[in-house]
C-alpha positions as CSV (number, residue, x, y, z in Angstrom):
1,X,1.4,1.9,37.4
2,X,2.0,-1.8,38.3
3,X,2.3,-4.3,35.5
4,X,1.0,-8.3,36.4
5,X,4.4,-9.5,36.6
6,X,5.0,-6.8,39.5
7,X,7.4,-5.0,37.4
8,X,7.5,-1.0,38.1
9,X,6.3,1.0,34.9
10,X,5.8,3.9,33.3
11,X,5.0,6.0,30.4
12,X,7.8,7.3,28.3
13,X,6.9,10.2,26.7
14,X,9.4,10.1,23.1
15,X,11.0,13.4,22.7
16,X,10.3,13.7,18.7
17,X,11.0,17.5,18.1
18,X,14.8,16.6,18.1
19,X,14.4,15.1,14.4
20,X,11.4,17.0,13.1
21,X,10.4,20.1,14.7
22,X,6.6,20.0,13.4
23,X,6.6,15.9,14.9
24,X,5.5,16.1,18.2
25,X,3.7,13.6,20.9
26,X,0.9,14.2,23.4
27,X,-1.1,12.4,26.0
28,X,-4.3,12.0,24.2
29,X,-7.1,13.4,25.2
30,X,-10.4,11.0,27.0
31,X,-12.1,12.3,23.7
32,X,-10.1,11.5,21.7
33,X,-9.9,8.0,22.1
34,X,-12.7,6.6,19.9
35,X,-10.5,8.1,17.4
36,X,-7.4,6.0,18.8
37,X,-9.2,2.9,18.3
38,X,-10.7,3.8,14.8
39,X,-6.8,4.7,13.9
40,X,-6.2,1.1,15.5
41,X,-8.9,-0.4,13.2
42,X,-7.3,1.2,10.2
43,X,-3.6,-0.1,10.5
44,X,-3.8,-3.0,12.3
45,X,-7.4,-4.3,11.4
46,X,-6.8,-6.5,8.7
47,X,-4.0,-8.1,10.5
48,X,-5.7,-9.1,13.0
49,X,-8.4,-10.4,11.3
50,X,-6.3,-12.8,9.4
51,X,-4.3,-13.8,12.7
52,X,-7.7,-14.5,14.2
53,X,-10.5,-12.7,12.9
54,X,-11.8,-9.7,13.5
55,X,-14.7,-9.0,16.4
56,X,-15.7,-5.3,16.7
57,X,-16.9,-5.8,20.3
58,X,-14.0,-7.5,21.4
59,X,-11.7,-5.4,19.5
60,X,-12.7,-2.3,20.8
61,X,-13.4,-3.3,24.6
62,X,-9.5,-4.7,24.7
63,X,-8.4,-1.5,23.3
64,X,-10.2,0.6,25.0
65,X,-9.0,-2.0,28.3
66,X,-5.2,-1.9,27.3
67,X,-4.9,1.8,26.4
68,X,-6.2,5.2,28.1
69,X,-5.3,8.8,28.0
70,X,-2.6,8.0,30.6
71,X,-1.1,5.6,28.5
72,X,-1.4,6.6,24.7
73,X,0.2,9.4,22.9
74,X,-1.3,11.3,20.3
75,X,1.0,12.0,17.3
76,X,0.9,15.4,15.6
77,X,2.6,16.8,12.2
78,X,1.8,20.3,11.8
79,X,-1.3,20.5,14.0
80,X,-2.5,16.8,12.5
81,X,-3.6,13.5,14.5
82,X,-1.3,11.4,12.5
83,X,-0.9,8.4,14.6
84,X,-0.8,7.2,18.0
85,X,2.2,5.6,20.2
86,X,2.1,3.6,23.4
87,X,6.0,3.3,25.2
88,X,6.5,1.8,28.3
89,X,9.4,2.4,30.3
90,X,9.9,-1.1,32.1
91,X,12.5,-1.5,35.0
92,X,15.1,-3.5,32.5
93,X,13.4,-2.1,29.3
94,X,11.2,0.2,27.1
95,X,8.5,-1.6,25.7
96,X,6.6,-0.4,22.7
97,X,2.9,-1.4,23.0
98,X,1.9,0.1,19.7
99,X,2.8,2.5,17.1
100,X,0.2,3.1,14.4
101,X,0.4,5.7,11.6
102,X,-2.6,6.7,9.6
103,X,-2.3,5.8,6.1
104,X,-2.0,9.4,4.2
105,X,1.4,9.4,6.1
106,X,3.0,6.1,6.2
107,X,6.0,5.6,4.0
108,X,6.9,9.0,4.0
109,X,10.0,8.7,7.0
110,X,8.3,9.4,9.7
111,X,8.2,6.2,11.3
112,X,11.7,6.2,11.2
113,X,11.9,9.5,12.6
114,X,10.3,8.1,15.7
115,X,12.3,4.8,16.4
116,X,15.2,6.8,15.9
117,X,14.1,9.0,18.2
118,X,13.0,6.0,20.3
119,X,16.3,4.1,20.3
120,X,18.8,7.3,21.0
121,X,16.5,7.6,23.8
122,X,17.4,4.0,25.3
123,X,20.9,4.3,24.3
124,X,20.9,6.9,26.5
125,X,19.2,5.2,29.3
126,X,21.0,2.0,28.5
127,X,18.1,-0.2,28.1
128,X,16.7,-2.3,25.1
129,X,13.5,-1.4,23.3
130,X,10.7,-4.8,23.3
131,X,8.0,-4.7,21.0
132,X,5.9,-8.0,19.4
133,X,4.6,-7.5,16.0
134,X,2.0,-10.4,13.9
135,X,3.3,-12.2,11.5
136,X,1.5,-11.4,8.9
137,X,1.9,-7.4,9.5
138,X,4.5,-5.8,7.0
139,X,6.0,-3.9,9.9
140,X,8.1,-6.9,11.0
141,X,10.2,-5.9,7.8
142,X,10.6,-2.4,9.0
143,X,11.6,-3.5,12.4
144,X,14.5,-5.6,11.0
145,X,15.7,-2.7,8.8
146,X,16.0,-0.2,11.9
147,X,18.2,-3.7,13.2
148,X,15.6,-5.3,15.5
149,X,16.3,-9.0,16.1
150,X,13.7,-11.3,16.7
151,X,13.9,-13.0,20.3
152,X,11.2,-15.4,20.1
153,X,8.2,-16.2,17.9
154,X,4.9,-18.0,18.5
155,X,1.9,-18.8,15.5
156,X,1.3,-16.0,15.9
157,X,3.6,-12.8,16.7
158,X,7.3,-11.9,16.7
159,X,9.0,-10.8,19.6
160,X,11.8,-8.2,18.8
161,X,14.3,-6.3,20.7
162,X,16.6,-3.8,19.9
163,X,19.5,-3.7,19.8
């Protein structure tokens, strides 16, 4: 897969059983992904519309545009669709494209499962973890908690990188 810049990339698939043995990702499936964007809608929605308003259309063409089944993880606790995770490995980076957890199971740790499973895996490959996050999304606070710094800003979003 080529990015615009020309930058060689690729999926990274998070190995998440090393924290939680019932947390596991998978590729989604093409099915599945009206799902992925209604799981989209749910967390991130709201944001969006008060960063610049929401428009179903658009919303749903650009997600369906920026993420497939080749680039979108499905994840499942116990046999659950709980979420969804995009991770990019980049030549000089990972980049997190999106993580969204469905709202019966936010706040309960496993968010933090994953980044942590996240950043031992680019410790181990000795590369910094990219993600941008709106300003107005709550998230931001999590990201600085699991030590995130914020490398640039616009009106609009955060860029953070870790470490």
């Amino acid at each position: 897969m080529l990015k615009p810049d020309g930058a060689d990339i690729s999926l990274t698939r998070p190995g998440l059983k090393q924290f939680n043995t019932n947390l596991s990702a998978r590729p989604a499936l093409p099915d599945e992904m009206p799902w992925a964007f209604q799981l989209f809608k749910r967390c991130l929605g709201r944001y969006i519309d008060q960063t610049w308003g929401w428009d179903e259309v658009f919303q749903q063409h650009g997600f369906l545009e920026n993420f497939s089944p080749s680039n979108f993880d499905i994840l499942i606790l116990k046999d659950v669709r709980i979420g969804g995770i995009s991770l990019i490995s980049m030549k000089r980076h990972l980049q997190l494209e999106l993580l969204v957890i469905d709202a019966p199971w936010r706040n309960s740790g496993l968010g933090s499962t994953i980044m942590q499973s996240l950043i031992m895996q680019a410790t181990a490959e000795s590369l910094p973890i990219r993600l941008k996050v709106l300003r107005c999304n709550p998230a931001y606070n999590f990201y600085q908690r699991l030590n995130f710094r914020t490398e640039s800003s616009d009106n609009e979003r955060y860029q953070m990188i870790y470490p």
